[in-house]
KOLKOLZA-132168 format. One record per residue (C-alpha): residue number from 1; x, y, z. Coordinates in steps of 0.2 Angstrom, whole numbers. Layout:
KOLKOLZA-132168
NUM,X,Y,Z .
...
This chain:
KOLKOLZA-132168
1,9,59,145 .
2,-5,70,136 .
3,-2,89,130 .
4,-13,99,123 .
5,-12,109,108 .
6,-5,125,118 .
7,6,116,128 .
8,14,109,109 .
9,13,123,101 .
10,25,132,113 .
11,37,121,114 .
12,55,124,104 .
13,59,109,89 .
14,72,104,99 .
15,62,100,114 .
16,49,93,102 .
17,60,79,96 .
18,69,76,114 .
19,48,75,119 .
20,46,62,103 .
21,60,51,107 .
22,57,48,125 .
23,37,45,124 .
24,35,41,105 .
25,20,52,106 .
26,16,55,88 .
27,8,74,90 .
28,27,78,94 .
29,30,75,75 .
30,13,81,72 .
31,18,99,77 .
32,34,99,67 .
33,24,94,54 .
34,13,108,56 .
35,28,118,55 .
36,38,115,41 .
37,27,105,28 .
38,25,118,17 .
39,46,121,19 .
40,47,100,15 .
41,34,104,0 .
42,42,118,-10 .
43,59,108,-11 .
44,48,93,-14 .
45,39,104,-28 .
46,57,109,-32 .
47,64,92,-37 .
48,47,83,-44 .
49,39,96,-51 .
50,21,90,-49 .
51,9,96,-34 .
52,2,80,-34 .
53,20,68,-33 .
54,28,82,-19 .
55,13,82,-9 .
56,15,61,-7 .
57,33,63,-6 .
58,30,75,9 .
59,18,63,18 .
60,34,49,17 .
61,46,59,25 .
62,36,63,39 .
63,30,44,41 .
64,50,42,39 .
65,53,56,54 .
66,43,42,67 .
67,59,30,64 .
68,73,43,61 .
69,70,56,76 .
70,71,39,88 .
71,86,33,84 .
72,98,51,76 .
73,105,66,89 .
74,96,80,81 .
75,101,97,88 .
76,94,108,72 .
77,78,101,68 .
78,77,113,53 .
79,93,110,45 .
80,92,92,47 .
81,74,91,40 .
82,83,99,23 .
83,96,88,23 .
84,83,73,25 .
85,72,79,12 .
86,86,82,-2 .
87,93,65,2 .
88,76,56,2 .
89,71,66,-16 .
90,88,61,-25 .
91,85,43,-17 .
92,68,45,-25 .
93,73,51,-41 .
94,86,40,-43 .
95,73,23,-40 .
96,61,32,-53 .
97,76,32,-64 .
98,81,12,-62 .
99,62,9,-65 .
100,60,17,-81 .
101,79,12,-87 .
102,72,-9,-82 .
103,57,-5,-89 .
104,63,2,-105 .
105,80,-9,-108 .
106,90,7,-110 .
107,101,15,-99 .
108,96,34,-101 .
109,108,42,-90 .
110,125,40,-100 .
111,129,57,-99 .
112,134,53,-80 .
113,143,38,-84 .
114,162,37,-95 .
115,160,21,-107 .
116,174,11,-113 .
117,168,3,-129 .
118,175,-10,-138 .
119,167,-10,-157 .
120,156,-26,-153 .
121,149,-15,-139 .
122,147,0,-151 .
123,136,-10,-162 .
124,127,-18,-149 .
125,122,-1,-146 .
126,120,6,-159 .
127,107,-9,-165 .
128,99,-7,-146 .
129,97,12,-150 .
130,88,8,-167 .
131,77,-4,-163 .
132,72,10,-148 .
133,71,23,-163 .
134,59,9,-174 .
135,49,9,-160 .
136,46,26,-155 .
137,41,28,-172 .
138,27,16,-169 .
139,19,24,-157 .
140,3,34,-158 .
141,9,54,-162 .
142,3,58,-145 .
143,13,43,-134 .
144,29,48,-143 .
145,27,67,-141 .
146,25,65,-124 .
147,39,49,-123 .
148,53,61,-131 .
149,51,77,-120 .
150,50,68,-106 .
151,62,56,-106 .
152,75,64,-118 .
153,71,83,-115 .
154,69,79,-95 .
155,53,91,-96 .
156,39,91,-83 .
157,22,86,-83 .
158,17,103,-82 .
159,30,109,-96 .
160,22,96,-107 .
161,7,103,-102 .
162,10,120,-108 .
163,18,115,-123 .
164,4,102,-130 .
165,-10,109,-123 .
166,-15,93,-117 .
167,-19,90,-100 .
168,-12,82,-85 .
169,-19,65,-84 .
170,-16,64,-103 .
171,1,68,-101 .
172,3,55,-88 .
173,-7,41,-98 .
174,0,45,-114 .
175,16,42,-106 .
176,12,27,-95 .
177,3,19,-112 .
178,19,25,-122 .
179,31,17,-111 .
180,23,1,-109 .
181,20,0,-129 .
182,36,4,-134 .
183,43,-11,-122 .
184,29,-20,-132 .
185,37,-15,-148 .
186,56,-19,-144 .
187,52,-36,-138 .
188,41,-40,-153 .
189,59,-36,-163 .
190,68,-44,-152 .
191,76,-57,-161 .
């Protein structure tokens, strides 16, 4: 079954996904698309804070929809798209955050967390949190800088930005390089 772009463009959402899961006819999600990616952007921009990271996030939930809108009942396209998006953000967010926890040795996100610590576990620790401090001191000024307000202050790219004055891709690769050699650091005093 063909449509044109008219035909599409008058159609309600609900009968845009009804359309998609009967025919798979990918300018169904097409059309939501046009609709609401700049709805699906600002929350992305909202939980990433960088143009570039929302606008790829926003391209995966819509490759996502083409699976999702075959097999769910939705009856409010809009409020299920929101509802999609936040989930798929926080499941995002949350994979971003094992990644740099793994990479780094450290769990970052204690405040969420209640510990029961014998004293053999405090010390272990404590020495774990030394020999990420030794190493942070290591680093170049510019990889640490960069390290400690993004990691421990939570600040954007573009807060970074504005508070160093340096620019994007610096931020980026001054923490990418940073990351990588303060692992570098803590293995090599790994004992």
């Amino acid at each position: 079954m063909s449509f044109s772009n008219t035909n599409i463009g008058q159609l309600s959402d609900k009968d845009l996904v009804l359309l998609y899961k009967t025919t798979h006819d990918k300018q169904m999600v097409g059309e939501l698309y046009k609709r609401y990616a700049h709805l699906v952007f600002g929350m992305c921009l909202n939980y990433f804070k960088d143009r570039d990271d929302a606008k790829d996030i926003v391209l995966q939930i819509f490759e996502k929809l083409f699976e999702e809108l075959k097999k769910r009942e939705v009856e409010n396209f809009k409020a299920w798209l929101t509802f999609v998006v936040r989930n798929y953000c926080i499941s995002e967010i949350r994979k971003i955050n094992t990644q740099v926890n793994r990479s780094l040795g450290y769990e970052y996100e204690v405040k969420q967390q209640v510990f029961v610590m014998d004293a053999e576990d405090a010390k272990e620790k404590e020495n774990s949190f030394e020999k990420l401090e030794n190493a942070l001191n290591n680093l170049n000024p510019f990889q640490k800088k960069c390290i400690e307000l993004f990691y421990f202050k939570n600040m954007s790219y573009t807060q970074i930005v504005e508070i160093t004055g340096y620019s994007v891709n610096e931020v980026k690769s001054y923490i990418q390089n940073g990351k990588r050699n303060l692992k570098l650091l803590i293995l090599e005093n790994h004992p």
